[in-house]
Structure formats: structure tokens, C-alpha cells
C-alpha positions in Angstrom: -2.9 7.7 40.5 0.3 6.8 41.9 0.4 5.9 45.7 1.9 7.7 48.7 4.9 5.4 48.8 5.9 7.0 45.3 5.4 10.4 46.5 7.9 9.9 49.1 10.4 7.9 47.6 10.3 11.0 44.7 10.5 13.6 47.7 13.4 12.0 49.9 15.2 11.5 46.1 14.3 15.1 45.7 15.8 16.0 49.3 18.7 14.3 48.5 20.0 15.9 44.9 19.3 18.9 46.5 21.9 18.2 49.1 24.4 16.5 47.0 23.8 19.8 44.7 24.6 22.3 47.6 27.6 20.1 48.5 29.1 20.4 44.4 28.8 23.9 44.8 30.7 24.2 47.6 33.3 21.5 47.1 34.4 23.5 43.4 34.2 26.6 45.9 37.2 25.0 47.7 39.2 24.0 45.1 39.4 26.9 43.2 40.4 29.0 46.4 43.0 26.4 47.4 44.0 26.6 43.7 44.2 30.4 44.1 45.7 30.6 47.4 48.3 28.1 46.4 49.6 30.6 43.4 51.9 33.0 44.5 52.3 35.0 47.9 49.5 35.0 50.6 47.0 37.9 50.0 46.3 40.0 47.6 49.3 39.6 45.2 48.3 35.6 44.0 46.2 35.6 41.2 45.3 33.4 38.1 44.1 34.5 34.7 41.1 34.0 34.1 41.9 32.0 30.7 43.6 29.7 33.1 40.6 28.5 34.7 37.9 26.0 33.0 34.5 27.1 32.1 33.2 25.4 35.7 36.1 27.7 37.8 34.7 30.7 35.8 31.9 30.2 36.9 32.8 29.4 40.4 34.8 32.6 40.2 31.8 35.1 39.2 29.8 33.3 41.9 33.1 33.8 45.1 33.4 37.1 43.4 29.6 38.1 43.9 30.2 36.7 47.7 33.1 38.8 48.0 35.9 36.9 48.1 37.2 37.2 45.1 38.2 40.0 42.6 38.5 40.1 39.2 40.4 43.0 37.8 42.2 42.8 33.6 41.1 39.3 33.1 42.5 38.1 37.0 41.1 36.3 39.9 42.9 38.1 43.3 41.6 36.3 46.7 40.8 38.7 49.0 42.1 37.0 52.4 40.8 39.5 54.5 37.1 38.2 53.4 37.8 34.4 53.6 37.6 33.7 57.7 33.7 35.5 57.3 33.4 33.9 54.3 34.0 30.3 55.8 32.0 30.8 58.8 29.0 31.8 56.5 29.7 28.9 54.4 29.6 26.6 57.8 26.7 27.7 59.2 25.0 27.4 55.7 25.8 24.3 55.4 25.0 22.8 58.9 21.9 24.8 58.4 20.7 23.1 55.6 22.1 19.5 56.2 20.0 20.1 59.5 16.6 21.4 57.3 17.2 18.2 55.1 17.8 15.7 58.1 14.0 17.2 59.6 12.7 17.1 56.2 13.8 13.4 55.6 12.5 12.6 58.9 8.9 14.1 58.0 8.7 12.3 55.6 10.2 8.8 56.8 7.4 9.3 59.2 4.5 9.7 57.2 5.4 6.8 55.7 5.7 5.1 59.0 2.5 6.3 60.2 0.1 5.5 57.2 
């Protein structure tokens, strides 16, 4: 049976992907706006094909579109700018949220360690 020092070590590890997970996610969420904000004029006339973007922006796309920030109408991504300030305040608090859950979780867990 392996000791509490290895159950800890596998659930700050675990702690951590999750994190660097959440921050993937929204880091391609970024750059495929910026990439779709920087085509053509400011609203709801810049769009991209769709067989523009990579399998990863595609996917990216159907998630932002899901959100709501996104449209995709004959095979086109459209930002919808009106969406993105609520969008990025979500995305903020989300993430603050949740680097916040993950700093108390590590902290647990540091002291367990501690403590034993």
C-alpha cells in the first residue's frame, strides 16, 4: 500500500494539470478571437472560413460559439462583439475562481502533509 506522501504528491500533480488544463483552454480561446477580431472590420462583418482554421480552432470555435460569442453561419466564424465584454468578465471571474479553489486545495493538502 503506498504511503500518504504518494497520495499527495499524485493529488497536488492532479491539482496542477487540471490548472494548466483550464489555462490551454483559455489561452486557444484568445487566439482564435484575436485571430478573428484581427480579420476585417470591427463587428459583425470579420469572419474566417471555417476551412481556414485547424482542427484545435474548430474546435475552439464550436466551444466560443456554444458560449455565445461566436457565430457560425455557411461554413463562417462571425465574432459577435456585442457578447465579448460579458464574455471576458465571465472568463475572469472563472478563472480567478478557480486558480483561488486550486491555491486552497494545494494548501489542504500541503498541510496534511505538514501535520502528519
Amino acid at each position: 500500500m503506498p504511503g500518504r506522501g504518494l497520495l499527495a504528491v499524485a493529488c497536488l500533480v492532479f491539482i496542477a494539470l487540471c490548472c494548466i488544463s483550464v489555462v490551454r483552454k483559455f489561452e486557444r480561446e484568445r487566439r482564435l478571437l484575436r485571430k478573428l477580431r484581427g480579420r476585417g472590420a470591427i463587428g459583425e462583418g470579420s469572419s474566417v472560413p471555417l476551412r481556414e482554421l485547424t482542427d484545435d480552432e474548430r474546435d475552439c470555435a464550436e466551444s466560443l460559439a456554444i458560449a455565445g460569442v461566436l457565430t457560425i453561419q455557411y461554413q463562417r466564424c462571425y465574432v459577435r462583439s456585442a457578447e465579448l465584454p460579458v464574455f471576458r468578465h465571465r472568463r475572469v471571474r472563472l478563472a480567478l475562481s478557480g486558480g483561488f479553489a486550486a491555491l486552497v486545495l494545494a494548501l489542504i493538502v500541503a498541510l496534511l502533509i505538514l501535520h502528519r
